[in-house]
N, C-alpha and C positions, 0 to 999 in steps of 0.2 A: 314258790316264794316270789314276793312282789318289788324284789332287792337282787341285788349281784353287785359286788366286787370288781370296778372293770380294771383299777389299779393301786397301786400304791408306791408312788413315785418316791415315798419318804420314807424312813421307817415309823409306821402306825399312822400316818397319814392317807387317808381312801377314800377314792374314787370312786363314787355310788351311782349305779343305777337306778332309778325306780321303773318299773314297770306298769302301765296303765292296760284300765278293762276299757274297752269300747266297743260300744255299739251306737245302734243307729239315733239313739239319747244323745248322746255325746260321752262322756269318758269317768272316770274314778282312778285317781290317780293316790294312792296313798302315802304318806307325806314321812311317814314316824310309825316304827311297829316295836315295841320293846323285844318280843323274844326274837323277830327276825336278823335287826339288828345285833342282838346279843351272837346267834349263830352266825355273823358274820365278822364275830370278834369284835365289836365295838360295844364300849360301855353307855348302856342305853338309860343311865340318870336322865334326870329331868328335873332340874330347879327353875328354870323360866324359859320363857320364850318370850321374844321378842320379832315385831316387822319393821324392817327400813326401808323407807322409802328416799332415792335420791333423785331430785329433781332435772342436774342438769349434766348431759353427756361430759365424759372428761371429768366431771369430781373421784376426787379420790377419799377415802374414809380409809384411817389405819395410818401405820399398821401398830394394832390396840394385842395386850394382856393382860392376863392378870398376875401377880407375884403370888407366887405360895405362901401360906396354905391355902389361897383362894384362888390356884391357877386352874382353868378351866377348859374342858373341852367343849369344841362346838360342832352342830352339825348344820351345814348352810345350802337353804336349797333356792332359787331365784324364782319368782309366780308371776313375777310381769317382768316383761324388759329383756336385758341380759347384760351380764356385770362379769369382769374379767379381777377371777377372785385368786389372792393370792394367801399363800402359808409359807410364813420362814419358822425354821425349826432353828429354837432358841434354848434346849438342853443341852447343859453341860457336860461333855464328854460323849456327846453324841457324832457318830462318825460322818453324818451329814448338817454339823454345825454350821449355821448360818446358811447354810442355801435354802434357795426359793421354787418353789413349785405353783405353778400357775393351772386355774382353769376355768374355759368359760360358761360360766353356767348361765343357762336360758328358762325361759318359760318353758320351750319347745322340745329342749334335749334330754330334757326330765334329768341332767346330773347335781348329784347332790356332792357337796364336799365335806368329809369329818374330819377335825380337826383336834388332836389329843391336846391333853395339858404340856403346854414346853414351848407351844409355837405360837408367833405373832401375827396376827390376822389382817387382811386389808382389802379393801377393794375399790375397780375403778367404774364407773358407770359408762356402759356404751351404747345406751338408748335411754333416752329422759323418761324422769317415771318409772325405772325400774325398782321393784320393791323384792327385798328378801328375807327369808324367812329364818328367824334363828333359833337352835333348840341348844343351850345351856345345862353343863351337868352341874352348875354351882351357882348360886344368886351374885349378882353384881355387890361386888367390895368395893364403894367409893377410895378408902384408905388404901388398897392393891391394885387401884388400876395404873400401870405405864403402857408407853408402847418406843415403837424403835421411827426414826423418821424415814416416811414412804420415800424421801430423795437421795436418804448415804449412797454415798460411792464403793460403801464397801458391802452394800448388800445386792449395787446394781439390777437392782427390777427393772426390766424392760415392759416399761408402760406403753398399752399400743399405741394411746393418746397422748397427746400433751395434756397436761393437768390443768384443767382451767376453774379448780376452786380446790380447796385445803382450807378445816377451820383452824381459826388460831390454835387450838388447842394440838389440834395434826403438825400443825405449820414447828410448835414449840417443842417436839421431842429431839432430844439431842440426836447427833450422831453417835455411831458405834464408836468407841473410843477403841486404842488398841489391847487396853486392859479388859474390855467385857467379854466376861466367860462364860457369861450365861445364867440358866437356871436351874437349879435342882430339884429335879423333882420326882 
């Protein structure tokens, strides 16, 4: 298998290996395998895929979802660079509400991160130029996209940078109020 499980710090949250061929060519590193992924207990849909690229060390993008019935998982893997990616788990009645799990994913560590329907997504750039790669079990719903703001005090992300760019759009997600309960999904 060209896949392993190195954790799951959340519940349904994983920590992916990829495992690379090399030889004296250079390397094949495979990105996405549906039945691998499936034996590894992740749901291996595919409605798009998307690449970001962020330009400048210390941007931050996030932390983005999507509301049901278009909430979505992801699976995000990093091809240039390296971006310290974080997952809050935002399901209701889940016994790890609201906390944050972080990881740094590189060109070079081959770790990939999947990330189920429930959790809010985000990440900080810590080499310019870094590009990641996204694989979507559900097409983007302009009408269901929110997200939670990268700065609440009550979600306390420890960003290893200072943040030196947020688009307005980032910049304008409220905070967690003491009433949000989450999502249902």
């Amino acid at each position: 298998m060209r896949f392993a499980v190195a954790s799951e710090p959340l519940a349904g949250l994983k920590v992916v290996e990829r495992r690379s061929i090399v030889d004296h060519r250079g390397s094949l590193t495979r990105m996405f395998c549906q039945d691998d992924f499936r034996n590894l207990g992740i749901d291996p849909a595919v409605a798009q895929i998307n690449l970001t690229v962020s330009k400048t060390k210390g941007a931050v993008r996030g932390m983005h979802f999507q509301l049901p019935p278009h909430a979505e998982a992801k699976t995000i893997s990093c091809v240039r660079g390296a971006v310290f990616d974080v997952a809050v788990d935002i399901r209701r009645g889940s016994a790890t509400f609201l906390q944050w799990h972080a990881e740094e994913l590189t060109a070079q560590n081959k770790r990939t991160l999947h990330i189920p329907p429930g959790f809010a997504h985000g990440f900080q750039c810590l080499e310019p130029n870094s590009a990641l790669l996204y694989v979507h079990s559900a097409p983007f719903a302009p009408g269901a996209e929110s997200g939670l703001n990268a700065n609440d005090d009550t979600l306390s992300i420890t960003w290893p940078l200072a943040i030196t760019d947020l688009s307005d759009r980032d910049q304008g997600h409220t905070m967690i109020a003491d009433a949000f309960e989450g999502l249902t999904i």
